[in-house]
C-alpha positions as CSV (number, residue, x, y, z in Angstrom):
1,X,0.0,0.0,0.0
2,X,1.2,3.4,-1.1
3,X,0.9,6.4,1.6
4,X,-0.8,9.2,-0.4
5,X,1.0,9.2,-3.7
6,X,-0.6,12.9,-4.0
7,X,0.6,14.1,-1.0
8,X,3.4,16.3,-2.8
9,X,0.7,18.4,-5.0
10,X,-0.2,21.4,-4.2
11,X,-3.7,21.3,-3.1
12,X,-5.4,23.1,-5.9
13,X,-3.9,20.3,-7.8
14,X,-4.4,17.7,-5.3
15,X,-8.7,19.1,-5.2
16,X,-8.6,19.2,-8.7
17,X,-7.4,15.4,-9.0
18,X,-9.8,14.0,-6.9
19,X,-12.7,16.1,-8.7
20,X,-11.0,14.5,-12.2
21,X,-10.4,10.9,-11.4
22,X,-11.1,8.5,-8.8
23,X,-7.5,7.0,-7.6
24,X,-4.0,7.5,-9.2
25,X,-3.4,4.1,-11.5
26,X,-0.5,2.1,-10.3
27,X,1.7,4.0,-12.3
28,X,0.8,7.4,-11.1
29,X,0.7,5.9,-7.1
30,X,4.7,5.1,-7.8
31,X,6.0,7.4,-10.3
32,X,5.0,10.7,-8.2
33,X,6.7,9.9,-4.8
34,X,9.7,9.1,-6.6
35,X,9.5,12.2,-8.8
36,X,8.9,14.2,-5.5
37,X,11.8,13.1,-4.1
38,X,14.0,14.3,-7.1
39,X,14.8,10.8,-8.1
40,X,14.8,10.0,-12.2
41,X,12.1,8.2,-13.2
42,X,11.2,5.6,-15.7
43,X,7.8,4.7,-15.9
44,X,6.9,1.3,-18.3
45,X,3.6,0.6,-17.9
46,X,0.8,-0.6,-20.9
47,X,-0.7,2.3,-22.9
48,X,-3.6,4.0,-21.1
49,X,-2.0,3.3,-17.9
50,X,-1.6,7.2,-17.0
51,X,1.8,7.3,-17.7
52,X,1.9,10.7,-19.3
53,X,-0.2,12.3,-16.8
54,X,2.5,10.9,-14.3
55,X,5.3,12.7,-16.0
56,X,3.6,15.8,-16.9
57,X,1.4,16.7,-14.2
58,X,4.1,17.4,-11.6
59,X,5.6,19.9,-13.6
60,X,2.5,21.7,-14.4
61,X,2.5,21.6,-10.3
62,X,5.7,22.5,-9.8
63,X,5.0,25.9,-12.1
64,X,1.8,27.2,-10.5
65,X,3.3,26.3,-6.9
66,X,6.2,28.6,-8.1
67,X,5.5,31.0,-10.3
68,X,7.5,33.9,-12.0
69,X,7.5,37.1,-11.3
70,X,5.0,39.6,-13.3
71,X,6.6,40.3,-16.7
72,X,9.3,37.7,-16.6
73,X,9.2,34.8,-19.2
74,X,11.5,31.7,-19.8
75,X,11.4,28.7,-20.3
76,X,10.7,26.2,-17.2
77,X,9.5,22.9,-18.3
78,X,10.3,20.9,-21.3
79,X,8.4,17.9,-21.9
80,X,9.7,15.6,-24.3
81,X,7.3,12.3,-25.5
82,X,8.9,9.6,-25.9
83,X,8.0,8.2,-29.3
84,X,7.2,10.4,-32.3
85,X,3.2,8.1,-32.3
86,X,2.7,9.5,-28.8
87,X,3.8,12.8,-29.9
88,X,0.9,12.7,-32.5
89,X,-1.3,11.5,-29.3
90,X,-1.2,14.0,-27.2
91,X,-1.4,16.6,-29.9
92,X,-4.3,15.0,-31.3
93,X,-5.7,14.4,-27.8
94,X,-5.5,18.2,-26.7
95,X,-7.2,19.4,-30.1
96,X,-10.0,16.8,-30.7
97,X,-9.8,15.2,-27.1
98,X,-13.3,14.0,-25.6
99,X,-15.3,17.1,-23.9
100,X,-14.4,15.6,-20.3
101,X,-10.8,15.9,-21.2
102,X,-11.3,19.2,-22.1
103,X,-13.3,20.0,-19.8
104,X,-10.7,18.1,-17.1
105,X,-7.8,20.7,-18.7
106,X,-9.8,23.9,-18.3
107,X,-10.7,23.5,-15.0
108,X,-7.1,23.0,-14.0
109,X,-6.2,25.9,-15.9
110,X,-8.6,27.5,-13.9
111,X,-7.5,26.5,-10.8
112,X,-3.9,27.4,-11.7
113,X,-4.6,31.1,-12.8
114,X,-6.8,31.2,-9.3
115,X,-3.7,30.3,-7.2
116,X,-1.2,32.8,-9.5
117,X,-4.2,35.7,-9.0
118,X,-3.8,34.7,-5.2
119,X,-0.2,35.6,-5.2
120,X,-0.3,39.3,-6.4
């Protein structure tokens, strides 16, 4: 049994999770404690396993939980997919994706621009 696997998150993205999903899949439950920690991370799990989500969604954490100052830009997260199909995927995924998906990335948006709002 994992201890909370979330626990890291901040807790807009934390809320936000438990609105979108019901648990972290297996991959999720040991990638982000591991990933916390500062430890590299290969994840190799079967497609659909939520193995992107486990990559990406800490960085999107770790740049609303520490954002730049007004009027400064550069670059802070690069993610890089690991096959040129996947690639393809997620582009496809975040242009035609299924209206929960959507749905699922605007309200973290949301909740993202609410915490940066919250700091000025």
């Amino acid at each position: 049994m994992h201890s909370d696997p979330l626990a890291s998150f901040n807790p807009r993205v934390r809320d936000w999770f438990a609105r979108s999903f019901e648990r972290p899949t297996e991959a999720q439950a040991q990638a982000w404690p591991a990933i916390a920690r500062g430890e590299n991370v290969l994840v190799s799990a079967p497609t659909g396993s939520g193995k992107t989500l486990a990559a990406f969604l800490w960085g999107l954490d770790r740049l609303a939980a520490h954002p730049l100052a007004e009027g400064e830009r550069k670059t802070r997260l690069v993610y890089v997919s690991p096959l040129k199909a996947l690639s393809y995927d997620v582009e496809d995924a975040a242009k035609n994706g299924s209206e929960d998906t959507k749905q699922k990335a605007r309200d973290l948006e949301n909740e993202i621009e609410r915490e940066l709002n919250a700091r000025k």
